[in-house]
N, C-alpha and C positions, 0 to 999 in steps of 0.2 A: 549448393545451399549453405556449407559448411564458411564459405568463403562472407558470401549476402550476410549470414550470420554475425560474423565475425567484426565484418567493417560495421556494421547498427552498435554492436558493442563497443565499438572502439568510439561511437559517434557519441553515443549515450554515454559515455565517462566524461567525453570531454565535456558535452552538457552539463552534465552533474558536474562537474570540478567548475564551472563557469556561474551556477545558479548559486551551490551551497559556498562557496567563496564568498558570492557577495552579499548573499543571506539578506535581508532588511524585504522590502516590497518589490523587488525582483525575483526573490525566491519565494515571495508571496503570487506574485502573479502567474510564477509557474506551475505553482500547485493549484492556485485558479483553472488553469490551461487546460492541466491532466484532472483536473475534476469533473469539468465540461465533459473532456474527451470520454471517460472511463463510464458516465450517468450516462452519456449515451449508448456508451456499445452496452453496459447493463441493459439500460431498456429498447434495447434491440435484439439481444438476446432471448429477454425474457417476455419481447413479442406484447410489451403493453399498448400499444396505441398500434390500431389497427390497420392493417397490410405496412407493418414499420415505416408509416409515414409522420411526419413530426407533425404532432400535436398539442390541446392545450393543456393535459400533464406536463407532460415533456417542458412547455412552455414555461410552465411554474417553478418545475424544478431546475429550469434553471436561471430563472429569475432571480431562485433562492439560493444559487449556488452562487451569483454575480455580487449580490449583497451580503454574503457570510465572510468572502473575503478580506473584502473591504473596510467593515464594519469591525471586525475582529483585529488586524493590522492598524487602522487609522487611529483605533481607542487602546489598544491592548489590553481588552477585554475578551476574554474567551467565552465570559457568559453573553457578552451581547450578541457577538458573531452567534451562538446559536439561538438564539433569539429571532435570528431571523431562518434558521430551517424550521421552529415551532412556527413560525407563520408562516412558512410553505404549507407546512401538513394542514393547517388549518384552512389556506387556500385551496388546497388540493378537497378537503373538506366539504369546502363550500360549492365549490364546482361540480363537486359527488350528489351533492342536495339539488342540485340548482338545474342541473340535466339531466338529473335520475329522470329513467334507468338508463340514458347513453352509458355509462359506464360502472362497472360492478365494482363493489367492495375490495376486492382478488387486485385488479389494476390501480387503484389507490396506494393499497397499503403496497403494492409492489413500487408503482412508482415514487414515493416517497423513499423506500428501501434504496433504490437506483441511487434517490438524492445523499441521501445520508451517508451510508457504507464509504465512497470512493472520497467524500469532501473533508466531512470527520478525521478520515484516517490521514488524508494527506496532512492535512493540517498540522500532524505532529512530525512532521519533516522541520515545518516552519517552526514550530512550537518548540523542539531539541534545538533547532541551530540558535533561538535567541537565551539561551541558558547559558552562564557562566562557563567559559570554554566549549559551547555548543558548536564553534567551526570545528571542534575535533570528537566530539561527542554524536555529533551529527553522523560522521561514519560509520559509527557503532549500529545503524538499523540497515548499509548496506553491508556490513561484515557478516552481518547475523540472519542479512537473504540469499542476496547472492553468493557471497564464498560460502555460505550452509550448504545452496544450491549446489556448486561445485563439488566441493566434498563430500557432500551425499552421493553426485553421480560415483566419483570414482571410489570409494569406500564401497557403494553397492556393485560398481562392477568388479570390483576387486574379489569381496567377501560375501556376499546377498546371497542370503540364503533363504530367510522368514521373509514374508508377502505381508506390507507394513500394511496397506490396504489391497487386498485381494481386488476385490468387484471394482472400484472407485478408480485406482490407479493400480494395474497388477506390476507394472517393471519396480515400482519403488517397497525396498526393501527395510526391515528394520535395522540390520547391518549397517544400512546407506544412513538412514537417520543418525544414528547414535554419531557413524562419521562425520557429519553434519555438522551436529553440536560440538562436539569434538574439533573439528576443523577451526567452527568460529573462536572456540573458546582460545587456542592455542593463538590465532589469528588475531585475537582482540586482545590477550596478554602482551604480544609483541606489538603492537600496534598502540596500547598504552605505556610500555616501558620505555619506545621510541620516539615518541610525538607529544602523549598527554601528559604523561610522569614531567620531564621538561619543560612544558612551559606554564604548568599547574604549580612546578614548584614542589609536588606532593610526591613521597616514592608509595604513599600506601591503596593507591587507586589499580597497582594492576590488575590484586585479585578481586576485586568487585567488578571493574571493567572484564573481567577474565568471566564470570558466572553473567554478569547483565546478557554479553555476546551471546553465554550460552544458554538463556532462559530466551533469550530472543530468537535463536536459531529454530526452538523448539517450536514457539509460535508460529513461526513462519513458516514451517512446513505442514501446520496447520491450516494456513494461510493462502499457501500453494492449492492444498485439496480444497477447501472448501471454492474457491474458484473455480474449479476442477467437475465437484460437483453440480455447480449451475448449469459448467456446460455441459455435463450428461444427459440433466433433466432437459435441458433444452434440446439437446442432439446437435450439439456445433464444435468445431474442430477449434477455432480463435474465436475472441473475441471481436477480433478489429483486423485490418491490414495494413495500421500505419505504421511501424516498424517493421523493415523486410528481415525476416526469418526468423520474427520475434514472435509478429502475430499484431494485437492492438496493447493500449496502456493495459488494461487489466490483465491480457496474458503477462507481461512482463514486471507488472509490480503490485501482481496477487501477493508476493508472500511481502513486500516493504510495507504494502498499507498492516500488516496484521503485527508486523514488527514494530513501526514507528511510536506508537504507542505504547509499547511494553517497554523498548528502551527512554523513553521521556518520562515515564514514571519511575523507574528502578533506579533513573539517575539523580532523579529526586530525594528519592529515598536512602541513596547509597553514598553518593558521592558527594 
């Protein structure tokens, strides 16, 4: 397993080095891809449309996912792109009116949920990479998951002593976190002294890049649980099994969707 693990990781960077490289509507269409992907293992998970056969929720949202892309990328408008998930929810709306009672309140506002969460958040992959130095900026939301991810395991098998979430997830520790954060912070300082400092020109972005990683790292294992928790309430081990020993898009980029966004603002603000 250790091994299946290993080589998806090794496949998934190179993806990533091949998408956020070329950034413009190729790394728009791949967050298209994993929005699809992720709205659906969401509302399969969360069992909206019944005996998880695709349906016309399902339909709409991703009707709404097909046109958020597009529209947002081709205008460079973030307000229009969501323009078109308010008129998902409102289709979804209408649908709700229109076959009541085929379908409850509960499946609505979930399946819009599905729509939103996974598209939104991608969307600030794309949204960091077209920032001023965003092909280097852009790593700052994988520093701040996955090597948090890393650092957290071995800082908690090192030191883990306090049960960060008992019931929710009992192996993750507070010890593990704080390493986490720690990890990235350390990770995003050398990662801006070496790469961003240089070709920004600027020496005074380490330490803002140094707290961004680490306000990031923190969300993200926020980011992590709450994914976490959907799937308890549901009682499911993955989301998906398109990545071997990952699991689906949302086991593997539970905590970047909760990151991407906190790093495209702070880098607004800081940098």
């Amino acid at each position: 397993m250790f091994g299946v693990r290993l080589m998806s990781s090794a496949v998934l960077v190179v993806l990533a080095l091949v998408f956020l490289l070329s950034g413009g509507p190729l790394l728009g269409a791949g967050m298209l891809a994993l929005s699809l992907i992720a709205c659906r293992e969401l509302m399969r998970a969360c069992q909206v449309e019944e005996n998880g056969m695709f349906g016309a929720l399902e339909g709409i949202c991703d009707v709404g996912i097909v046109l958020y892309y597009p529209v947002m990328i081709l205008t460079g408008d973030f307000r229009l792109g969501m323009g078109c998930l308010v008129l998902t929810l409102l289709a979804l709306l209408a649908l709700y009116v229109f076959r009541f009672p085929h379908y409850c309140a509960g499946q609505v506002m979930t399946a819009f949920f599905c729509a939103f969460y996974p598209s939104v958040l991608f969307c600030y992959l794309y949204l960091t990479r077209e920032l001023a130095h965003g092909i280097y900026l852009v790593w700052l939301i994988f520093i701040s998951s996955w090597i948090c991810d890393t650092c957290a395991y071995l800082a908690g098998m090192a030191f883990g002593r306090h049960k960060l979430a008992p019931v929710l997830s009992p192996k993750k520790s507070v010890e593990g976190a704080v390493g986490g954060v720690v990890g990235s912070a350390v990770v995003g300082a050398l990662f801006s002294a070496f790469l961003l400092a240089p070709a920004s020109g600027r020496t005074d972005v380490i330490l803002p890049v140094a707290l961004i990683s680490a306000a990031g790292a923190v969300i993200s294992q926020v980011g992590d649980l709450a994914a976490s928790a959907i799937k308890r309430n549901h009682e499911i081990k993955d989301y998906g099994k398109l990545i071997p020993g990952h699991g689906g898009v949302m086991d593997r980029f539970d905590s970047v969707l909760f990151t991407a966004p906190v790093i495209y603002y702070l880098s607004l603000l800081l940098l």
